[in-house]
Biopython code that builds the backbone (N, CA, C, O; Angstrom):
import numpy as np
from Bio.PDB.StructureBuilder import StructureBuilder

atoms = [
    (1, "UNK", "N", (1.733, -46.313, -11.826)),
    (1, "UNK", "CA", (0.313, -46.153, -11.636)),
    (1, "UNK", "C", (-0.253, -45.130, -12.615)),
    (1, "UNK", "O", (-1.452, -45.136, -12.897)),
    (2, "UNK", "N", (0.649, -44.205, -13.161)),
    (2, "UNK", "CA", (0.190, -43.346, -14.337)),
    (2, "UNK", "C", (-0.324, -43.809, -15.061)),
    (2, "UNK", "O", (-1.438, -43.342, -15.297)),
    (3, "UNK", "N", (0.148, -45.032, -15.888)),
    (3, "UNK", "CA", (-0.279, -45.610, -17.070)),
    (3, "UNK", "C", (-1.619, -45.782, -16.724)),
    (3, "UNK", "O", (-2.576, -45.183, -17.214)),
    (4, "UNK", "N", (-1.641, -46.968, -15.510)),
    (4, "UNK", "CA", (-3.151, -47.638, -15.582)),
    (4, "UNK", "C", (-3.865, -46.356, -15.423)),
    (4, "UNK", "O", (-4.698, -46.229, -16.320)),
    (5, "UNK", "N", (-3.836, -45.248, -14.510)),
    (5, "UNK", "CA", (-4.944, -44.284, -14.531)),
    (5, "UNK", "C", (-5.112, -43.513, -16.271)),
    (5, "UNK", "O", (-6.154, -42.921, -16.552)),
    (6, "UNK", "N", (-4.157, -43.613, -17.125)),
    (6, "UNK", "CA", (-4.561, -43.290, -18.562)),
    (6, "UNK", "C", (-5.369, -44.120, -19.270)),
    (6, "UNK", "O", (-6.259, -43.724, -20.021)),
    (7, "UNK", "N", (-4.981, -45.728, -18.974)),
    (7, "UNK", "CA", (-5.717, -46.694, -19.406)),
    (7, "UNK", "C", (-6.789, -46.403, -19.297)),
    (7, "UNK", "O", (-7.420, -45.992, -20.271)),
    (8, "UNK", "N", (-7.450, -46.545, -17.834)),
    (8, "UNK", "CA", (-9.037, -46.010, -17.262)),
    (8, "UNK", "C", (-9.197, -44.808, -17.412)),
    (8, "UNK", "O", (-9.876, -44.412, -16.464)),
    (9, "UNK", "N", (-8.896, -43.823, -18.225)),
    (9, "UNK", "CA", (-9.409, -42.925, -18.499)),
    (9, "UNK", "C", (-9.995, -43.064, -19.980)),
    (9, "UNK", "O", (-10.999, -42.612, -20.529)),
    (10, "UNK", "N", (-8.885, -43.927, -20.412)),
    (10, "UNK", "CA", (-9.131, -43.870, -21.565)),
    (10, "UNK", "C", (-10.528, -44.773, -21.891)),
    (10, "UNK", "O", (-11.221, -44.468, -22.862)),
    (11, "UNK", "N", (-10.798, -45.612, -21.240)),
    (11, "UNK", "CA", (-11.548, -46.859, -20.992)),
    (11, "UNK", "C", (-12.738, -46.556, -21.115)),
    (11, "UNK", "O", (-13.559, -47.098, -21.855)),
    (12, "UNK", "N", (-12.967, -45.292, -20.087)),
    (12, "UNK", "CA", (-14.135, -44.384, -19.552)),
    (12, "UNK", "C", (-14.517, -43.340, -20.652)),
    (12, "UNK", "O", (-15.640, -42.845, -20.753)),
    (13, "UNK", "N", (-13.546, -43.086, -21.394)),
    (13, "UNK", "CA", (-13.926, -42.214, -22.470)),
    (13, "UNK", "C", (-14.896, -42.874, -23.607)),
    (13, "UNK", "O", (-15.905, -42.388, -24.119)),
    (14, "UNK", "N", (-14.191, -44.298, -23.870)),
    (14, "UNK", "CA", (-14.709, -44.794, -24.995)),
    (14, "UNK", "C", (-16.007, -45.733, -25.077)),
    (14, "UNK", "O", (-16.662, -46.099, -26.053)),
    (15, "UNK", "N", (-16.190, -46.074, -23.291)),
    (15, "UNK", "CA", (-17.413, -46.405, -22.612)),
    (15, "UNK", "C", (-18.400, -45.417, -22.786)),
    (15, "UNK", "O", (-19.483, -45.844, -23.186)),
    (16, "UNK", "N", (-18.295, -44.042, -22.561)),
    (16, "UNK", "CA", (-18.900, -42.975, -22.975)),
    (16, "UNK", "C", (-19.180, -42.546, -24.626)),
    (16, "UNK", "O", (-20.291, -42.656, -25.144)),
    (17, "UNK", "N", (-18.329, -42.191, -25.130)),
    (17, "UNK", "CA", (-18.827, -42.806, -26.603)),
    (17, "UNK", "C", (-19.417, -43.400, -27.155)),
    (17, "UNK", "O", (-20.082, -43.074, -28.138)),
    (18, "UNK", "N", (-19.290, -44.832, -26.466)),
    (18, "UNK", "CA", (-20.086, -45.594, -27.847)),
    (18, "UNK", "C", (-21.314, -46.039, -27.253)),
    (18, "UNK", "O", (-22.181, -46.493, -27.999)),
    (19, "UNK", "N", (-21.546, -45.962, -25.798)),
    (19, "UNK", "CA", (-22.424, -45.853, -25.242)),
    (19, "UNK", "C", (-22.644, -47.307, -24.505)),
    (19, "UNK", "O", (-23.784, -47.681, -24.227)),
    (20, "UNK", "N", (-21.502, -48.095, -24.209)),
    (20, "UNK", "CA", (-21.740, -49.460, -23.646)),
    (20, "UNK", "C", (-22.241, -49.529, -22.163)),
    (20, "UNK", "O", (-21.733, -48.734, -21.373)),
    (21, "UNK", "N", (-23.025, -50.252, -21.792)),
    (21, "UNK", "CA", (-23.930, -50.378, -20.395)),
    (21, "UNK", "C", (-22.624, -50.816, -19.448)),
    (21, "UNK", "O", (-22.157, -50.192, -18.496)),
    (22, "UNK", "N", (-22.118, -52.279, -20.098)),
    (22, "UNK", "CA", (-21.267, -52.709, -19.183)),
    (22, "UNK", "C", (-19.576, -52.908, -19.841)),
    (22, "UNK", "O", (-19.352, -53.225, -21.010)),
    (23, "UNK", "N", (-18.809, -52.718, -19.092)),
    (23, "UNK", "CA", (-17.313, -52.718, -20.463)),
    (23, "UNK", "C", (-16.682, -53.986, -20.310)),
    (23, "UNK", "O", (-15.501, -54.095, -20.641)),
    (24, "UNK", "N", (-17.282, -54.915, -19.872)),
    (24, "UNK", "CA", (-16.815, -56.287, -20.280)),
    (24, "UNK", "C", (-16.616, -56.671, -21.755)),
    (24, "UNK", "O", (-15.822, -57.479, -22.237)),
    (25, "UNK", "N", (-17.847, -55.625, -22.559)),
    (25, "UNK", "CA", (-17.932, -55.812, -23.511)),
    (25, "UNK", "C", (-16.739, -55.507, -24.464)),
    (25, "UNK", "O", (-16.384, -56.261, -25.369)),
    (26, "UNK", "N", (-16.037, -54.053, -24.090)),
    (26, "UNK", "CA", (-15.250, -53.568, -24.052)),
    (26, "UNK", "C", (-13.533, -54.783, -23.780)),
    (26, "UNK", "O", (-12.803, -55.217, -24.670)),
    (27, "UNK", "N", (-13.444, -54.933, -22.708)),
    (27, "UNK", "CA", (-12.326, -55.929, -22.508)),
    (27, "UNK", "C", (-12.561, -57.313, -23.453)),
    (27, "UNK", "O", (-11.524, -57.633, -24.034)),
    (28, "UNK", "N", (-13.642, -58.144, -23.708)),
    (28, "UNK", "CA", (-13.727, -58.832, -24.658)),
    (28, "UNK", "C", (-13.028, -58.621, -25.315)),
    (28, "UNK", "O", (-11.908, -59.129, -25.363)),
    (29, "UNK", "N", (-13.680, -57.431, -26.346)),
    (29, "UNK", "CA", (-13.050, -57.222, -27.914)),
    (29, "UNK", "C", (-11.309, -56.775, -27.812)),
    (29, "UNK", "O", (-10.584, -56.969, -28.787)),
    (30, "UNK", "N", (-10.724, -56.117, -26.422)),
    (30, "UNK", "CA", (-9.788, -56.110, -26.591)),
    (30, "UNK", "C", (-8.600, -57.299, -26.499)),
    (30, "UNK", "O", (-7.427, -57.434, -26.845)),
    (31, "UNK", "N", (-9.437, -57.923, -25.950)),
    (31, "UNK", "CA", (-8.710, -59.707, -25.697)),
    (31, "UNK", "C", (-8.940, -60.332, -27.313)),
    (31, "UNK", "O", (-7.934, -60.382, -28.020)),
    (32, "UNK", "N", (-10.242, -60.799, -27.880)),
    (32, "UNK", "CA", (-10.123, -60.783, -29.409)),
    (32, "UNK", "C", (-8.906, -60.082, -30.124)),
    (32, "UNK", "O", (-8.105, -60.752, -30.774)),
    (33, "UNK", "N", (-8.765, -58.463, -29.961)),
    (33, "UNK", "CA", (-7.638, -58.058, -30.481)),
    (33, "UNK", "C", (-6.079, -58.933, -30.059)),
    (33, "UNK", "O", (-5.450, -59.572, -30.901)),
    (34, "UNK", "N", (-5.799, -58.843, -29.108)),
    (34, "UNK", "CA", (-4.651, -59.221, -28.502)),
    (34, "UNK", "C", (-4.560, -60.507, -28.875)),
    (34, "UNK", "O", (-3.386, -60.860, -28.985)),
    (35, "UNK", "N", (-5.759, -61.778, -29.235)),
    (35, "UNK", "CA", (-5.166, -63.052, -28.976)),
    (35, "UNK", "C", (-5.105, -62.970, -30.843)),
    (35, "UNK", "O", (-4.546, -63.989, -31.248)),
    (36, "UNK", "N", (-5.507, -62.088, -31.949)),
    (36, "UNK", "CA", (-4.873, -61.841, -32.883)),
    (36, "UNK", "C", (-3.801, -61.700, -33.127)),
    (36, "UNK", "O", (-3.183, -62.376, -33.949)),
    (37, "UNK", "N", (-3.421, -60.925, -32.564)),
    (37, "UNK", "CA", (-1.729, -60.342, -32.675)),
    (37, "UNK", "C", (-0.824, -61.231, -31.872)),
    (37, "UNK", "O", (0.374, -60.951, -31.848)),
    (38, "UNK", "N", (-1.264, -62.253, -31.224)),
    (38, "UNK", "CA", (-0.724, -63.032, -30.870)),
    (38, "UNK", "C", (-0.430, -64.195, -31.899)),
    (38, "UNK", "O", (0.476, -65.028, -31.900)),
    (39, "UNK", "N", (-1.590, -63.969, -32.868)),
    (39, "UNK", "CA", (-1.470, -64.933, -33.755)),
    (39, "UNK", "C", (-0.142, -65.462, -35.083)),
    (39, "UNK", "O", (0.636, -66.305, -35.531)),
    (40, "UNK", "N", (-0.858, -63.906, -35.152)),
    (40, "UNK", "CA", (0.462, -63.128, -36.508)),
    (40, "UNK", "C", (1.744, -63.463, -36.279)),
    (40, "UNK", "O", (2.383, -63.368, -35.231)),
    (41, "UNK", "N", (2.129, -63.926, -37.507)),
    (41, "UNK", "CA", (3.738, -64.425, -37.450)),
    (41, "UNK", "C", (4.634, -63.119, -38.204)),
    (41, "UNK", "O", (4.452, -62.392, -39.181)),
    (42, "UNK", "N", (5.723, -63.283, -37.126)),
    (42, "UNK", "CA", (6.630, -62.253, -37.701)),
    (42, "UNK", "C", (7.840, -62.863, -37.215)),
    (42, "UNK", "O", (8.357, -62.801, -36.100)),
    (43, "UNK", "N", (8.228, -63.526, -38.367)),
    (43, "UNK", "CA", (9.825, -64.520, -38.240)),
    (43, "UNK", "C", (10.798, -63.959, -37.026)),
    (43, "UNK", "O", (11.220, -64.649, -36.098)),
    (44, "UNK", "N", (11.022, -62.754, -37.210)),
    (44, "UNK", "CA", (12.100, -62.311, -36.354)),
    (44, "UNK", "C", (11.713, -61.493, -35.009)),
    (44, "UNK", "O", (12.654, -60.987, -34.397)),
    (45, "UNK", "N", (10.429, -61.329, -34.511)),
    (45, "UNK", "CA", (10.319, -60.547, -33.678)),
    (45, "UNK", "C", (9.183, -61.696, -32.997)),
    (45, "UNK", "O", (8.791, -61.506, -31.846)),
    (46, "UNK", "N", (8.622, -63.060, -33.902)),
    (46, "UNK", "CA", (7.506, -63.816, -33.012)),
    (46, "UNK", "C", (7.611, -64.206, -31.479)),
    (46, "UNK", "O", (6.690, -64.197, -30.662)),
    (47, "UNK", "N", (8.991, -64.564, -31.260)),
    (47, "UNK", "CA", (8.733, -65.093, -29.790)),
    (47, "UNK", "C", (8.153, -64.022, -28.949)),
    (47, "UNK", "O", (7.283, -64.347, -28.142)),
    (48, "UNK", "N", (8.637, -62.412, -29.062)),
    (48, "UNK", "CA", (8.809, -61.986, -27.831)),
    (48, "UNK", "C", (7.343, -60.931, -28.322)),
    (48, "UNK", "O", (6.489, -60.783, -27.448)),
    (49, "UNK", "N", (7.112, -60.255, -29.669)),
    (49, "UNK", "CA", (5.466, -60.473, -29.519)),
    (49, "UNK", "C", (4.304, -60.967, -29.288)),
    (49, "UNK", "O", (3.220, -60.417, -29.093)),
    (50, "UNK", "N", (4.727, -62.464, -29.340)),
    (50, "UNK", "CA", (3.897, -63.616, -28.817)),
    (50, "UNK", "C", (4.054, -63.414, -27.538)),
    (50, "UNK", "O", (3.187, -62.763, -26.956)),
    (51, "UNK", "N", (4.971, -63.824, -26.947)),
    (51, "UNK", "CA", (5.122, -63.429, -25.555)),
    (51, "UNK", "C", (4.500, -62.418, -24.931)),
    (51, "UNK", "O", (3.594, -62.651, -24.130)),
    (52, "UNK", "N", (4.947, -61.043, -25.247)),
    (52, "UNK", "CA", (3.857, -59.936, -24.967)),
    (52, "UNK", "C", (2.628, -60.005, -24.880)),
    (52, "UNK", "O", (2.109, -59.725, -23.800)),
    (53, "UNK", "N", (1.755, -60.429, -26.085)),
    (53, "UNK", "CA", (0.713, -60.591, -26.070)),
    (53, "UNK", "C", (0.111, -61.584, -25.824)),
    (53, "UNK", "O", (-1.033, -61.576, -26.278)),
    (54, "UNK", "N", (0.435, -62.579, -25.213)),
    (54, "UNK", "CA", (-0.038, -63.617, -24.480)),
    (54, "UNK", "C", (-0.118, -63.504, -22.744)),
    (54, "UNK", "O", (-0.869, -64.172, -22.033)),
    (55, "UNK", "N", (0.800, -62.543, -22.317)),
    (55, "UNK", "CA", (0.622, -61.800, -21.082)),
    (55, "UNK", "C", (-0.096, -60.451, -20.952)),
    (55, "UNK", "O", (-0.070, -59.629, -20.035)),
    (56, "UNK", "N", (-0.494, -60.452, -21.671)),
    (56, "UNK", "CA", (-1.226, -59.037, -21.857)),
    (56, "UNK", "C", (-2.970, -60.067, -22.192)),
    (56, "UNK", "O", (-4.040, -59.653, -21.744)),
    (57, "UNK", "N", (-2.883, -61.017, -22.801)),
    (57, "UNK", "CA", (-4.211, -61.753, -22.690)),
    (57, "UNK", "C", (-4.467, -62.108, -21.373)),
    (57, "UNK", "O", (-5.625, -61.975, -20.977)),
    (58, "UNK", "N", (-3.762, -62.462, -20.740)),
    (58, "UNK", "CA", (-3.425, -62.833, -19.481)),
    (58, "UNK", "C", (-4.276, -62.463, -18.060)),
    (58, "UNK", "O", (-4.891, -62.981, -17.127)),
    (59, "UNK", "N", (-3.807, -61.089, -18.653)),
    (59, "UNK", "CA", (-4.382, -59.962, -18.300)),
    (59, "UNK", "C", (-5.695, -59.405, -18.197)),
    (59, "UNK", "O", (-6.292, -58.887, -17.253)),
    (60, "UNK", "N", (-5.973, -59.607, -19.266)),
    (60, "UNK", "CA", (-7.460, -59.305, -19.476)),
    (60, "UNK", "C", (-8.274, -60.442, -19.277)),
    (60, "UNK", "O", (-9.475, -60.232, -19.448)),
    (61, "UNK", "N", (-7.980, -61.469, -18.993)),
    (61, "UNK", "CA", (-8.603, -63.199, -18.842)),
    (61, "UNK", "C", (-8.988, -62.716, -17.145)),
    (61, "UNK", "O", (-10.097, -62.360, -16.747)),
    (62, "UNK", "N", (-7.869, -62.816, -16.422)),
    (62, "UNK", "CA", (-8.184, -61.821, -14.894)),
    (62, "UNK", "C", (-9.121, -60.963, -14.657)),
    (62, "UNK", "O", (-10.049, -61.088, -13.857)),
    (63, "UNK", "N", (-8.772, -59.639, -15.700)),
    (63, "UNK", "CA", (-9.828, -58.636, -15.375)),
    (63, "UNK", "C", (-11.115, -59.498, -15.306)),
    (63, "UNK", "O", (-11.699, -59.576, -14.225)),
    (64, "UNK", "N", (-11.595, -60.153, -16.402)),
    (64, "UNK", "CA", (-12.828, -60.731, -16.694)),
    (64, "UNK", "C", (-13.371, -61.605, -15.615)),
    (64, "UNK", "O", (-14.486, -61.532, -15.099)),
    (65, "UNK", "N", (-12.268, -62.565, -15.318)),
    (65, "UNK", "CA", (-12.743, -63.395, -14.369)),
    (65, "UNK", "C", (-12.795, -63.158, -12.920)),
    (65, "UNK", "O", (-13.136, -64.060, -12.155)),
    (66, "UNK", "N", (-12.357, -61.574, -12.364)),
    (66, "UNK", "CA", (-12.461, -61.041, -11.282)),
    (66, "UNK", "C", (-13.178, -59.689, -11.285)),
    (66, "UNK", "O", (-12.886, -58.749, -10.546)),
    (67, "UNK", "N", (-14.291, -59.702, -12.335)),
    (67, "UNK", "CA", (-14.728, -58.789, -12.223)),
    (67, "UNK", "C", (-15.181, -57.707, -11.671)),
    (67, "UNK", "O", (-15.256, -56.635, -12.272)),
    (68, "UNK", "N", (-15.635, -57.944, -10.098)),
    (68, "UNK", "CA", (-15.975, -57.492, -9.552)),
    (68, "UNK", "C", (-15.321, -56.814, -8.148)),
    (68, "UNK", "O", (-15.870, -56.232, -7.213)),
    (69, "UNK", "N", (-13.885, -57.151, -8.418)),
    (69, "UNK", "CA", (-12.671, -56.881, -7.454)),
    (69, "UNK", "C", (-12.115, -55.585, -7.816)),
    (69, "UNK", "O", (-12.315, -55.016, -8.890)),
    (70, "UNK", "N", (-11.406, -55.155, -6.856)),
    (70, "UNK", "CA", (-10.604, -53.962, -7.089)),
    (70, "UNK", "C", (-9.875, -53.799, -8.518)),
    (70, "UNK", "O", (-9.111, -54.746, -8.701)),
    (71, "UNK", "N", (-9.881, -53.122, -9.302)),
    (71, "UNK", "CA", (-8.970, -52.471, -10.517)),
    (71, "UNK", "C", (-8.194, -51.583, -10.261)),
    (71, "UNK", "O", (-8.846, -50.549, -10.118)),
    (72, "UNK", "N", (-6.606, -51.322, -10.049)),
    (72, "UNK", "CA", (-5.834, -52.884, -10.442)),
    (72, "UNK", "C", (-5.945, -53.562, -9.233)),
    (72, "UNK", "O", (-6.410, -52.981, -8.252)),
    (73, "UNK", "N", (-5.566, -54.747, -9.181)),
    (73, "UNK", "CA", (-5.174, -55.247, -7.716)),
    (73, "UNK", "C", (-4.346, -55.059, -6.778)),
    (73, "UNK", "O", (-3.143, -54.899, -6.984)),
    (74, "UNK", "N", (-4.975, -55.053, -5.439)),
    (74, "UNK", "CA", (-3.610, -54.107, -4.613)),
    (74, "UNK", "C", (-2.182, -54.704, -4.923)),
    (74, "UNK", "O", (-1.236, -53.967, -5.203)),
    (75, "UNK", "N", (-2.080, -56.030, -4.859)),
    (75, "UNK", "CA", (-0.977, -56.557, -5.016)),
    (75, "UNK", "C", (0.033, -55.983, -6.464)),
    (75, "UNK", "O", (1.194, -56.374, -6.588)),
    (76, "UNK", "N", (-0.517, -55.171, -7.324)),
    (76, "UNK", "CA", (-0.161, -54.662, -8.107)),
    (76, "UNK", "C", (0.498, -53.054, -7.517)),
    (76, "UNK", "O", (1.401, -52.482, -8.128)),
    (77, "UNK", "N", (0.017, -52.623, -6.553)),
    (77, "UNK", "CA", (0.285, -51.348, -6.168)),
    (77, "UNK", "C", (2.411, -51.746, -5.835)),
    (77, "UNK", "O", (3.212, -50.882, -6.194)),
    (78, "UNK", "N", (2.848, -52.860, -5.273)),
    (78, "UNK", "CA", (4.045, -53.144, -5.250)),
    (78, "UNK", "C", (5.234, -53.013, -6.627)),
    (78, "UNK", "O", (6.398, -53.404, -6.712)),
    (79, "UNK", "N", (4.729, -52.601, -7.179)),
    (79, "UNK", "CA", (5.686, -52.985, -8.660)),
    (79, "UNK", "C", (4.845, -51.567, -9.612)),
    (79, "UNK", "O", (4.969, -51.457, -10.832)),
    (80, "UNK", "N", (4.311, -50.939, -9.056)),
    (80, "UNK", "CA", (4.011, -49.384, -9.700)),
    (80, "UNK", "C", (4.505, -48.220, -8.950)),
    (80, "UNK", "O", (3.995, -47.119, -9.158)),
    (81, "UNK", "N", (5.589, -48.388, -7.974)),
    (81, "UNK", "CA", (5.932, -47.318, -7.263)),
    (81, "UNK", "C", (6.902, -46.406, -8.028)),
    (81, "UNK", "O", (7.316, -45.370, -7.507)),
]
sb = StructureBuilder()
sb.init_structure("model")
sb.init_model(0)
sb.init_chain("A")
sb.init_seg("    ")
for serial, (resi, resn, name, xyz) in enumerate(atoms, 1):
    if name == "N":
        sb.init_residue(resn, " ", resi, " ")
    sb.init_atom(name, np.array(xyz, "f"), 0.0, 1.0, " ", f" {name:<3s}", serial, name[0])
structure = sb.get_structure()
């Protein structure tokens, strides 16, 4: 649970910065990023960066489409102990 509370801190920092109303805007561009690097070929390391970052899009496809639900989801509280 450390991480994600760095994540959202970090989230909140850069929401503050740049001055965004809502941070969807925010998760967008980081999904743009991610389904990049998903793109990129790297002969010897593609499957399991692809992999990564296709669950990590995953991820943020959720946030988006449950916007308005708890962050993270409780069901997530099981596997951060």
């Amino acid at each position: 649970m450390k991480t994600l509370r760095v994540i959202s801190g970090l989230r909140s920092l850069a929401l503050e910065c740049v001055g965004i109303n809502d941070a969807r805007e925010y998760v967008f561009g980081l999904l743009f990023n991610i389904l990049f690097r998903a793109t990129i070929s790297h002969y010897k390391y593609q499957d399991r960066g692809q992999h990564q970052s296709l669950v990590l899009a995953s991820i943020a496809c959720h946030r988006l489409d449950h916007w308005d639900e708890q962050w993270p989801p409780v069901e997530w509280n099981d596997h951060f102990k």
